[in-house]
Residue, then its C-alpha position, 0 to 999 in steps of 0.5 A: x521498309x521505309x526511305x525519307x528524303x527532301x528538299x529545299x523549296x530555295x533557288x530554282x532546280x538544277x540539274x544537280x538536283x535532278x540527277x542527283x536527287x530528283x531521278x533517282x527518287x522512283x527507283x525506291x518506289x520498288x524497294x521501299x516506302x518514300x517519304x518524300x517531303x519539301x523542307x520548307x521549315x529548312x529554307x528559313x535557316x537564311x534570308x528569303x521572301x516568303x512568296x518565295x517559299x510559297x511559289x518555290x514549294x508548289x514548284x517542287x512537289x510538281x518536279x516531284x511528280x514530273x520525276x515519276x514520284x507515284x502518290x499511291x507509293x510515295x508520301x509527299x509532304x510539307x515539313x511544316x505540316x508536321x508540327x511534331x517535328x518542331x517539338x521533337x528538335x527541341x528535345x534533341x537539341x539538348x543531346x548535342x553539343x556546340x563544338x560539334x555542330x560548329x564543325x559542320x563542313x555546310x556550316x563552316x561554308x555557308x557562314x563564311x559568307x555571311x558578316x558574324x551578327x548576320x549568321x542565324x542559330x537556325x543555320x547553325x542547328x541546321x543538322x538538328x532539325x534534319x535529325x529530328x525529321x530522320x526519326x520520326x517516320x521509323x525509316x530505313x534508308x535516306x538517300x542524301x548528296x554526298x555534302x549531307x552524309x556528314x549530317x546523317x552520322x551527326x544524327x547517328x551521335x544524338x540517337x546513340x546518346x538518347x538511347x544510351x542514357x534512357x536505356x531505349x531503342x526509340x530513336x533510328x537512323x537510317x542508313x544515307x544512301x548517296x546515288x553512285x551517279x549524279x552526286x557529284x554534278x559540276x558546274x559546267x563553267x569551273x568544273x572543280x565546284x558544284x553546280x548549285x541552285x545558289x549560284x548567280x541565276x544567268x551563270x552558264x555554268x547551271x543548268x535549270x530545269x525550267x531553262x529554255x531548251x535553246x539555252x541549255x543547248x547553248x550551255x552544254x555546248x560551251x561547256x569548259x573542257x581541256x586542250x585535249x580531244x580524246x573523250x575519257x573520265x579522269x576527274x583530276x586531269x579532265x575534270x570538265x569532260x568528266x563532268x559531262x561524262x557523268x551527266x551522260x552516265x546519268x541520264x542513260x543510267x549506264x556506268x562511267x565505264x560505258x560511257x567510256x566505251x561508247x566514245x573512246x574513239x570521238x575525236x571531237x569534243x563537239x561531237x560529244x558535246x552535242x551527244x550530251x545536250x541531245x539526250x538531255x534536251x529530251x529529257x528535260x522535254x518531257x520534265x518540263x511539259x509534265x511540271x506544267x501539267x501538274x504545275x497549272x493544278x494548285x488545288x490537286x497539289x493542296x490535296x496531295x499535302x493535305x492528305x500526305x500530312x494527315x499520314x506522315x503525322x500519325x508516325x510522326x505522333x507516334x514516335x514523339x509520344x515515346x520520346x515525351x513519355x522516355x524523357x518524363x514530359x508526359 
């Protein structure tokens, strides 16, 4: 059995994507073969400086390997390596109708901040191109945040309509997976949003991977909570003790309901608070230490894309050549 999941190469990493994502990506080491990949081709669905892509990509195989990613277990990839998947979203495409990607919710969100003339049709196709790299590797299971479930059942729509009208089973969705813990990570200044790599670089509210372990401390400790001291999840009423209780959660890999236990009785927020930024200050210790490791050697790096690419291409080839041949293209 076989998992696919990625990333995009934009924006430093958050602690959302590490918890959310990053973490948790070894765990399918044991159970499945991960195709892990960088999607690069999905940065360009808005403005960015090339040299960014380029620098961001090396930074993001090197956070996947300092997250425990094994290369004898996982395939790490570059999308755009996978010429195939280009092809197979220009098939696709024609399965799919506009009504439909225009209700999108990342869609609908990241288009309202753009001027009209400015919003590319790479945005909005956006969910095309995701669909096309779900089915070319055969998988089973994709673990995904919660904002790209939607996206995963819009995959479903376009395989259940190919399959039907050529009276074939070729293209699969996997199932979306999303982490019980980690998915849902805050931003620690306004706690009713997400915490983002497209926020504003010097917000306290992120935490980034590579932030200054001073600094994070300093951001965890001034975390927004509420007037009142008792350390308890309620996501509606104490939203940003909430969201520190699932950073816990997350990083201890230990239930809500634990963490509940283990501090029912603190009296002081700061007391937690410094509970929190001990545990993750020692964890993003050992992270940062290993991403530089990995980081300072671009050609190990060039060598795992160029023989992941050659793997991930021979399934991609395969599933494009029964797509072509269904639809009369060879």
């Amino acid at each position: 059995m076989k998992a696919i999941s990625g990333i995009k190469p934009t924006g430093r990493i958050t602690l959302g994507n590490y918890l959310g994502s990053l973490k948790h990506f070894k765990e399918y080491q044991n159970k499945y073969t991960p195709y892990i990949f960088v999607a690069d081709i999905h940065a360009l669905t808005l403005p960015i400086d090339p040299n960014e892509i380029r620098e961001r990509t090396y930074d993001l195989l090197s956070y996947y390997l300092a997250s425990g990613l094994d290369i004898n277990k996982t395939v790490l990839f570059k999308q755009s390596d996978i010429l195939e998947v280009g092809q197979l979203n220009s098939i696709i495409i024609n399965f799919i109708y506009m009504g439909e990607l225009s209700r999108m919710t990342q869609f609908k969100q990241k288009s309202a901040l753009l001027n009209q003339e400015a919003i590319g049709v790479g945005l909005f196709t956006y969910p095309v191109l995701m669909a096309a790299d779900l089915y070319l590797y055969d998988c089973d299971v994709c673990p995904v945040g919660e904002d790209q479930v939607q996206h995963v059942e819009l995959a479903r729509e376009i395989e259940r309509r190919f399959n039907k009208r050529y009276q074939t089973n070729i293209l699969k969705t996997p199932k979306a997976i999303v982490s019980k813990t980690g998915s849902r990570i805050k931003s620690l200044s306004d706690p009713t949003k997400k915490m983002s790599k497209s926020d504003d670089e010097h917000s306290k509210g992120v935490i980034y991977m590579d932030d200054d372990l001073n600094v994070v401390r300093k951001k965890i400790m001034s975390a927004v909570t509420d007037m009142d001291s008792k350390v308890f999840y309620d996501p509606i009423n104490k939203p940003g003790i909430s969201n520190l209780m699932e950073i816990y959660a997350c990083l201890k890999n230990i239930s809500i309901e634990q963490v509940d236990d283990l501090f029912k009785q603190c009296a002081r927020y700061g007391d937690f608070k410094k509970e929190v930024a001990d545990c993750l200050i020692s964890e993003m210790q050992v992270l940062q230490e290993r991403f530089k490791y990995y980081r300072n050697n671009k050609k190990y790096l060039d060598e795992i894309f160029e023989k992941n690419a050659g793997i991930a291409r021979k399934s991609a080839q395969t599933i494009l050549n029964k797509v072509e041949k269904v639809v009369g293209l060879k």
